[in-house]
C-alpha positions as CSV (number, residue, x, y, z in Angstrom):
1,X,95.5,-210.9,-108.8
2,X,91.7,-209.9,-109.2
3,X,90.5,-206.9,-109.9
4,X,89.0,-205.2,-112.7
5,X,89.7,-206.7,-116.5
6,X,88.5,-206.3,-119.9
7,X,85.7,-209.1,-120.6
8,X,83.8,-209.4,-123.8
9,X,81.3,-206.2,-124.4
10,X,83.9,-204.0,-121.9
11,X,84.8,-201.7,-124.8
12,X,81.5,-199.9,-124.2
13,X,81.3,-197.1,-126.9
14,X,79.0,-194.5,-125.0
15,X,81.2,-194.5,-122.0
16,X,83.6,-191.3,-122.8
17,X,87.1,-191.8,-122.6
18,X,90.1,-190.5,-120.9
19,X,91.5,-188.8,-123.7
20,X,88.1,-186.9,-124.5
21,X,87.6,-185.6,-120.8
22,X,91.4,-184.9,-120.1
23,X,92.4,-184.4,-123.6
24,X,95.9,-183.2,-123.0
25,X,98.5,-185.8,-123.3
26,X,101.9,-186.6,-124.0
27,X,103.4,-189.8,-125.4
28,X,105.8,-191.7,-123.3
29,X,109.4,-190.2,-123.2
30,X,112.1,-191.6,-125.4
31,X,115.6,-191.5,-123.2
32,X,117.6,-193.3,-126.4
33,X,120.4,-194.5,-124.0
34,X,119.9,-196.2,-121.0
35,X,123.1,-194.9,-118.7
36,X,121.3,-192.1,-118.2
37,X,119.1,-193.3,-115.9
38,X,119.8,-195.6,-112.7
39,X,118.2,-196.8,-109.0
40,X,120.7,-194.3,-107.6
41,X,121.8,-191.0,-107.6
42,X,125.7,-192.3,-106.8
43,X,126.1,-194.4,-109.6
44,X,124.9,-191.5,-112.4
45,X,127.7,-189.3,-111.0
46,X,130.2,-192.0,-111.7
47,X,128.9,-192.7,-114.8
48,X,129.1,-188.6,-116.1
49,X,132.7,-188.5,-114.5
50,X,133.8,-191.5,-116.5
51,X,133.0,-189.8,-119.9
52,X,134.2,-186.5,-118.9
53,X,137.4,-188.1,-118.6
54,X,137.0,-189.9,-122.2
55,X,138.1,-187.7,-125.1
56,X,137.3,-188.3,-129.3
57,X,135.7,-191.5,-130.6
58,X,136.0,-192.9,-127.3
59,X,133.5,-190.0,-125.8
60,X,131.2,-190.5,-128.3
61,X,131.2,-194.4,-127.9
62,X,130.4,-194.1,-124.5
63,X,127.4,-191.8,-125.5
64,X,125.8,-194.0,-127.7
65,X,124.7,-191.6,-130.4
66,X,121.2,-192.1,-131.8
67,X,119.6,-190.8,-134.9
68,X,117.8,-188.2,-132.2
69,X,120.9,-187.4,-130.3
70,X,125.0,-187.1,-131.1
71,X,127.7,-185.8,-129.1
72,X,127.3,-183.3,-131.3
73,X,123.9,-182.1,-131.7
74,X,122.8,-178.5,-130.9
75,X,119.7,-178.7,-128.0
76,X,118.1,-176.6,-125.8
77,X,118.3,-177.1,-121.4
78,X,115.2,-178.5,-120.4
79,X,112.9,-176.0,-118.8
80,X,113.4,-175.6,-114.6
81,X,117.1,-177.3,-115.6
82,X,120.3,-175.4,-114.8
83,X,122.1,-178.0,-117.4
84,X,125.2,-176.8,-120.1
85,X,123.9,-176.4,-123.7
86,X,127.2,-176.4,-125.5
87,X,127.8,-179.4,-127.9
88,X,128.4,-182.8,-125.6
89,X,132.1,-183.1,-127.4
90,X,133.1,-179.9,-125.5
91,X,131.5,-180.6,-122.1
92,X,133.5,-180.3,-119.6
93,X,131.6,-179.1,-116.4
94,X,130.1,-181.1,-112.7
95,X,127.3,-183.6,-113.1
96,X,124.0,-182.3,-112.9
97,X,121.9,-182.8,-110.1
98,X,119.9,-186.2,-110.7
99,X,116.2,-185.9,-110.6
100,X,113.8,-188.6,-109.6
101,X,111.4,-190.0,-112.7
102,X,109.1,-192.8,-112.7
103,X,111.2,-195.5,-114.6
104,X,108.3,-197.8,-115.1
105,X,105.1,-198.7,-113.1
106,X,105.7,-197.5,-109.1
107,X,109.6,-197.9,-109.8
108,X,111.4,-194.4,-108.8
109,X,115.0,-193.8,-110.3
110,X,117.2,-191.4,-110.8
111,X,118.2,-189.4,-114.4
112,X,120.3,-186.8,-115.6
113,X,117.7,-184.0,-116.6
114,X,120.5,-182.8,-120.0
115,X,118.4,-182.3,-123.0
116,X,121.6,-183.2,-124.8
117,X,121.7,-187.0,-123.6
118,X,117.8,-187.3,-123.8
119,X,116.1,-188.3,-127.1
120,X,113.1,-187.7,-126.5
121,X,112.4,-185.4,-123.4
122,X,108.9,-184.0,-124.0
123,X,109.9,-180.5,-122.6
124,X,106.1,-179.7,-121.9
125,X,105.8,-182.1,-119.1
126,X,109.2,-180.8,-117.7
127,X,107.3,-177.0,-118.1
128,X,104.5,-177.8,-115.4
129,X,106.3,-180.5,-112.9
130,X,106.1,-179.8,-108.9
131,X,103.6,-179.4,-106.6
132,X,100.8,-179.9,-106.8
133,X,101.2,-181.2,-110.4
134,X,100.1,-185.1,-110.1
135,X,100.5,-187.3,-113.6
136,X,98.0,-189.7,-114.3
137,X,99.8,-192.5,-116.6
138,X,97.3,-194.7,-118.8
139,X,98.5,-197.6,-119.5
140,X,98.7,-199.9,-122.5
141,X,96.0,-202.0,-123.6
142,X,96.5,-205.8,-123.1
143,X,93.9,-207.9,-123.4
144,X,92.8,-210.0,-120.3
145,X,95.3,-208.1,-117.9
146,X,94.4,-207.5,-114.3
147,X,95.3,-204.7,-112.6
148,X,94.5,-200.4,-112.8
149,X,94.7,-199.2,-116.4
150,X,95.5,-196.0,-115.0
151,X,98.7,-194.8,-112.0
152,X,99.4,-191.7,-110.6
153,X,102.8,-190.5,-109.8
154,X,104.4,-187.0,-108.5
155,X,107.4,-187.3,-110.2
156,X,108.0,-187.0,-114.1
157,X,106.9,-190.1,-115.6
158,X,108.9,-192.2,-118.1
159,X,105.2,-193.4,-119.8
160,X,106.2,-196.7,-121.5
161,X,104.0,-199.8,-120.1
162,X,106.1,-202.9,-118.7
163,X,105.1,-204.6,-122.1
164,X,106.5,-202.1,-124.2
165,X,103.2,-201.0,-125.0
166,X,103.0,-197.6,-125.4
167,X,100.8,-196.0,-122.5
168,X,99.3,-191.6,-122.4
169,X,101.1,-189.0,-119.6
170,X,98.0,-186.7,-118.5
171,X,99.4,-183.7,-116.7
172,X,96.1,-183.1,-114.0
173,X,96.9,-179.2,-114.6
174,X,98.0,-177.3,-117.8
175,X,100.3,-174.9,-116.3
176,X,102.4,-174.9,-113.6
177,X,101.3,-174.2,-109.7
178,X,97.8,-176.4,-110.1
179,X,96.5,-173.8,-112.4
180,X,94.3,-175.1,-115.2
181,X,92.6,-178.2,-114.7
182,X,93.4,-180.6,-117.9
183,X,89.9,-181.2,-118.4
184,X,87.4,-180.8,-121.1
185,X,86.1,-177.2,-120.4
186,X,82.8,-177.5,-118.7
187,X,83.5,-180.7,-117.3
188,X,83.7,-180.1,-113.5
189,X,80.6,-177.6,-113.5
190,X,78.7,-180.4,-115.2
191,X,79.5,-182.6,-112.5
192,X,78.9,-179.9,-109.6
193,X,75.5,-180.0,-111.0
194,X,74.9,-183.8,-111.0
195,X,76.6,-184.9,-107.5
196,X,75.4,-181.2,-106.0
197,X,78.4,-179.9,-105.2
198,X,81.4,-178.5,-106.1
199,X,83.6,-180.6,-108.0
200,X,87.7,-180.0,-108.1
201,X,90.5,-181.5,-110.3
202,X,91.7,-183.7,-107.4
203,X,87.7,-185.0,-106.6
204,X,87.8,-186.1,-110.4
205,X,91.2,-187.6,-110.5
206,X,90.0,-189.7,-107.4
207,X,86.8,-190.5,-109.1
208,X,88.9,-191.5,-111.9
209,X,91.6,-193.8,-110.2
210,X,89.0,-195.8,-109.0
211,X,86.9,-196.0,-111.8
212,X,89.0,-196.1,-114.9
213,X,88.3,-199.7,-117.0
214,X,90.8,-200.3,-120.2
215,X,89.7,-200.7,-123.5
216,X,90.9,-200.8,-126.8
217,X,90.1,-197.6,-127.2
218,X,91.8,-196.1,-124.4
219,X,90.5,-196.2,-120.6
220,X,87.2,-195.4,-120.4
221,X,85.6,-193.6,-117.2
222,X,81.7,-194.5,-116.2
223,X,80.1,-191.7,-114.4
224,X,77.4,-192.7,-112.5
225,X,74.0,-191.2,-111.7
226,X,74.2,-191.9,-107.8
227,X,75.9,-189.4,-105.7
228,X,76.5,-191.1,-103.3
229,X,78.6,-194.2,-105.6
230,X,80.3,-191.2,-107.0
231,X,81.4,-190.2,-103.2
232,X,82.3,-193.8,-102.4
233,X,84.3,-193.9,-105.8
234,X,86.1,-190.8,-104.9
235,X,86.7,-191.9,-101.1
236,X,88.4,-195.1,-102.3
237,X,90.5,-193.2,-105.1
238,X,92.0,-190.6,-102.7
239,X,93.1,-193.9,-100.7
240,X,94.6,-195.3,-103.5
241,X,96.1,-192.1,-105.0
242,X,97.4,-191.2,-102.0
243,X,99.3,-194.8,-101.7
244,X,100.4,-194.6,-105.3
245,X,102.5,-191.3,-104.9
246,X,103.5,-192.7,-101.0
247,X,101.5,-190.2,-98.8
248,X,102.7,-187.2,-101.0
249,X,98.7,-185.8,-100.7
250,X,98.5,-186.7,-96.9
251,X,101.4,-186.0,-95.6
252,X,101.3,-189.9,-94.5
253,X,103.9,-192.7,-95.2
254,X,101.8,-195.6,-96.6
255,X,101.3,-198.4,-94.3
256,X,100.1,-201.9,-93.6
257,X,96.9,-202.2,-91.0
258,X,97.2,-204.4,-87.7
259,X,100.4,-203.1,-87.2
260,X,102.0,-205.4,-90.1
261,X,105.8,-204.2,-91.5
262,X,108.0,-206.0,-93.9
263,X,111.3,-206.7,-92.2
264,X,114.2,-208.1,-93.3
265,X,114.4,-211.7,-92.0
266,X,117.4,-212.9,-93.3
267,X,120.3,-210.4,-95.1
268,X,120.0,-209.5,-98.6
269,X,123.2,-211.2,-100.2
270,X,125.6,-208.7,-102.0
271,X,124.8,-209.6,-105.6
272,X,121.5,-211.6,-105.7
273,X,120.2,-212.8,-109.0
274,X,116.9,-214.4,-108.7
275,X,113.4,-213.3,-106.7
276,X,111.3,-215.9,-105.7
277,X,107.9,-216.3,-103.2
278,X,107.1,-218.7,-100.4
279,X,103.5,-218.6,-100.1
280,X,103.5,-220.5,-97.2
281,X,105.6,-218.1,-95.0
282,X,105.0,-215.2,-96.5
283,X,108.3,-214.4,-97.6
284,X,110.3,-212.6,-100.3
285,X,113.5,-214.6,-101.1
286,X,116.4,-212.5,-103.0
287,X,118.4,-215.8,-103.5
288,X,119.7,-216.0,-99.4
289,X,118.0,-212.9,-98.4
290,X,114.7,-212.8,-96.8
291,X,111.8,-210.1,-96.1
292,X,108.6,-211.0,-94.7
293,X,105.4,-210.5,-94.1
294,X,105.3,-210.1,-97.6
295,X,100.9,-210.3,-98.5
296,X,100.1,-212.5,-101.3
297,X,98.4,-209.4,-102.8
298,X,101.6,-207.7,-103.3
299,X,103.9,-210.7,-104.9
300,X,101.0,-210.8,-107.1
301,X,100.1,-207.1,-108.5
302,X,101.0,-206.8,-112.3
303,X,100.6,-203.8,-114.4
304,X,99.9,-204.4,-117.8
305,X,100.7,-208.4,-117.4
306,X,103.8,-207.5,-115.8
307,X,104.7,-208.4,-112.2
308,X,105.8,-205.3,-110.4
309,X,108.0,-207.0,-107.7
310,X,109.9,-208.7,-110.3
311,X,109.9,-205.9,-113.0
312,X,111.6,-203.8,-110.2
313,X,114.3,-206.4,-108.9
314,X,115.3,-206.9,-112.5
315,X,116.0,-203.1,-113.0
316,X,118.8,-203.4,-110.6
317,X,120.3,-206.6,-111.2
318,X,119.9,-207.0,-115.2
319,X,123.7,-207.6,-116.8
320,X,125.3,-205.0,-119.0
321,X,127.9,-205.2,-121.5
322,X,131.4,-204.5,-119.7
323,X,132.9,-201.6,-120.1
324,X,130.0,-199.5,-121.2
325,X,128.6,-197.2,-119.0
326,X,125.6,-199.1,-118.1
327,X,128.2,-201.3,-116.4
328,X,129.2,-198.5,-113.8
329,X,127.0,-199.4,-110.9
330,X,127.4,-200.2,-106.9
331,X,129.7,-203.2,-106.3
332,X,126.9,-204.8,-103.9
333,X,123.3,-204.3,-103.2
334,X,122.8,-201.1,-101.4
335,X,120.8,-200.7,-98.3
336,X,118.6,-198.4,-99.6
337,X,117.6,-200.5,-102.4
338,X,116.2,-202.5,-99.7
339,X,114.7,-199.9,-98.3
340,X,112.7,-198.5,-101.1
341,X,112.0,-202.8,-101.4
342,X,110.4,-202.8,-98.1
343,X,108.5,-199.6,-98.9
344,X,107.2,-201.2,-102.2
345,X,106.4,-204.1,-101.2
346,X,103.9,-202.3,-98.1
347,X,102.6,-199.9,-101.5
348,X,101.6,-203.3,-103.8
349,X,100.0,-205.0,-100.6
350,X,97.8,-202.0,-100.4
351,X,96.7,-201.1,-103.4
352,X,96.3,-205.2,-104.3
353,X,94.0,-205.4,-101.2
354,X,91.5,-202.6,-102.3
355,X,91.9,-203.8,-106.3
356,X,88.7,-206.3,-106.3
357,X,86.6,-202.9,-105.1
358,X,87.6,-200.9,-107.8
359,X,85.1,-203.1,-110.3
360,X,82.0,-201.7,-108.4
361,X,83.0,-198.7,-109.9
362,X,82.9,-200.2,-113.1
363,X,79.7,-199.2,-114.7
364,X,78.0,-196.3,-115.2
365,X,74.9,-194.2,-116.1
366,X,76.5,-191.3,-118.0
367,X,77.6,-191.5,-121.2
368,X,79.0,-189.5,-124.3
369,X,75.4,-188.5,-125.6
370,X,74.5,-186.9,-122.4
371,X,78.1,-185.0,-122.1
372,X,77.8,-183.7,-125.8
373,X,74.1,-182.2,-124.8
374,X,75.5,-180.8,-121.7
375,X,78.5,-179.2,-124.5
376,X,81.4,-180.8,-122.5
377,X,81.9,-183.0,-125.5
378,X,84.0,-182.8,-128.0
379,X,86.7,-181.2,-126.7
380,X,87.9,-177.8,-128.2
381,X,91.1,-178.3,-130.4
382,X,93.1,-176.2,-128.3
383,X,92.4,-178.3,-125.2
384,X,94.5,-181.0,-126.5
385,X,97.6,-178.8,-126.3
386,X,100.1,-177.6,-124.2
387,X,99.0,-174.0,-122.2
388,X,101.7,-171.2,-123.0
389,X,104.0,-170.8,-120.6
390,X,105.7,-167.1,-120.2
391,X,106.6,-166.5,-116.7
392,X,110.5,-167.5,-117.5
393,X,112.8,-168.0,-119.7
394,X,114.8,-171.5,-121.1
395,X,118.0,-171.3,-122.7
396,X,118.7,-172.8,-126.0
397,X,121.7,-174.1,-127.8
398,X,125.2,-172.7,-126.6
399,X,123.9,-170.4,-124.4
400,X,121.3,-168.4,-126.3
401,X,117.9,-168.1,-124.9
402,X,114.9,-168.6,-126.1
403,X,111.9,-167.0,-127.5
404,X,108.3,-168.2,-126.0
């Protein structure tokens, strides 16, 4: 896939980075045990049920205890969570309502929001999620990859890069309801004044899908001199934001022009095991199974050197050790697997289609000198953490709440 890569001289010093001009960020989240999570909301209820009903070593087998997390460790719910907080050993009550997180690049699943199961939850995302919070993901540096360095999603992201490479979550706002920008104070005035108008959080994050080039250092945003690259910038990252979180902004389901849809050609077979292309026809084969039109451009859009399409088929079809919990899945491939394949596959042949304009984006006039005269740069310490939150309360280990 073209689009815009690293190249030799790409890691451009005076261009500021990401993590100076939205300098709040949170490492990827650690889950620690994989059952947790899954494609559907069905199979994590069977999964809780199935320990429920496991007493003693075998309960805590099934749980997979970590060095983070044991059946019997003492943790808080997670903030907006209605989850127990008595030990795991002694839990007893319904499954918790599944939630939907970002598993991995433009692949939604489902997890069980319980602090207790989580190792790593990062409660400070979980303190400013919903509308109109939007996450911008940075992903990890690898050399030579095509594709954005930076994804937006609505939902909670997991963070982690489809190499393994750990990747930044930037919460666009600081505190929940789309108060607080996350950006270096100063930052949007500044830019009122250089484009002549009024500059929002949403304007910038548009600016900034479009724009964003990977580095060693971190993604690295030009901002150019020209208004009017700067509106075409942001006019092509509302597009592509807008198909990255599937028409949460617009109010639109994403969709192919000239009337093109992905159908299902031939049935998907009930346990397939290998995804493959024909170029030729334009097809997705799912061993028997067969969707097409299916554009090149969407067969072909990687994330950090990984192929999406592929990434996301193995999710759901990857073996797991019998009788664990990870084993607990639907007999046969669901229909709305399918489904959420179709709407994918219409997302990738989008966003692959508009990647090659993102690198006229690519340079820019503005750089870290002119920010630090203008006092945008550096950020102030307290920038780069978390806002308080007081307008509720989270309860803590068996039951207690807690202090803010």
């Amino acid at each position: 896939m073209r689009g815009v890569t690293d190249s030799p001289g790409a890691d451009d010093g005076d261009l500021p980075l990401l993590d100076e001009l939205m300098p709040w960020s949170v490492a990827p989240l650690r889950f620690g045990r994989s059952w947790i999570a899954a494609p559907d909301a069905r199979t994590l209820r069977s999964r809780w049920d199935r320990v429920m009903a496991a007493e003693g070593a075998e309960r805590e087998a099934l749980f997979r205890p970590s060095r983070a997390r044991t059946a019997a460790s003492a943790v808080a719910a997670l903030p907006g969570q209605r989850t127990g907080t008595v030990r795991w050993s002694r839990e007893s009550g319904p499954c918790p309502d599944p939630v939907r997180v970002a598993r991995g690049p433009f692949d939604e699943q489902w997890l069980l929001p319980d602090h207790r199961l989580i190792d790593t939850a990062r409660p400070e995302l979980w303190r400013v999620l919903g509308e109109p919070q939007l996450f911008a993901v940075e992903q990890g540096y690898v050399p030579g990859a095509a594709g954005p360095a930076l994804l937006v999603t609505a939902v909670l992201p997991e963070g982690r890069s489809p190499a393994g490479r750990p990747g930044r979550i930037r919460p666009l706002f600081r505190r929940p309801g789309g108060r607080e920008p996350n950006l270096a104070p100063g930052l949007l005035d500044h830019l009122g004044e250089r484009y002549g108008h009024e500059v929002d959080a949403l304007e910038w994050l548009a600016w900034t899908v479009a724009a964003a080039r990977p580095s060693p250092a971190g993604c690295r945003v030009p901002l150019p001199g020209d208004p009017e690259v700067w509106a075409a910038g942001v006019a092509l990252g509302r597009e592509l934001t807008d198909v990255q979180v599937r028409g949460a902004v617009s109010g639109t389901k994403p969709r192919l022009p000239g009337g093109r849809r992905p159908y299902v050609r031939a049935a998907v077979p009930a346990r397939p095991e290998a995804m493959t292309y024909d170029a030729g026809d334009e097809a997705l084969c799912l061993d028997g199974g067969r969707i097409s039109p299916v554009p090149e451009e969407a067969w072909e859009f990687r994330v950090g050197g990984a192929r999406v399409l592929e990434q996301w088929f193995a999710h759901r079809t990857a073996p797991a050790e019998p009788g664990s919990l990870e084993a607990i899945g639907p007999a046969t491939w669901p229909q709305e697997w399918t489904s959420e394949l179709l709407d994918l596959i219409t997302v990738l042949a989008l966003l692959g289609a508009r990647e090659p304009e993102r690198a006229a984006f690519a340079a820019g006039a503005a750089g870290r000198e002119e920010l630090r005269a203008a006092g945008v740069l550096p950020p102030p310490p307290g920038a780069r953490r978390p806002a308080s939150v007081l307008d509720h309360q989270e309860e803590g280990p068996e039951g207690q709440f807690m202090l803010l």
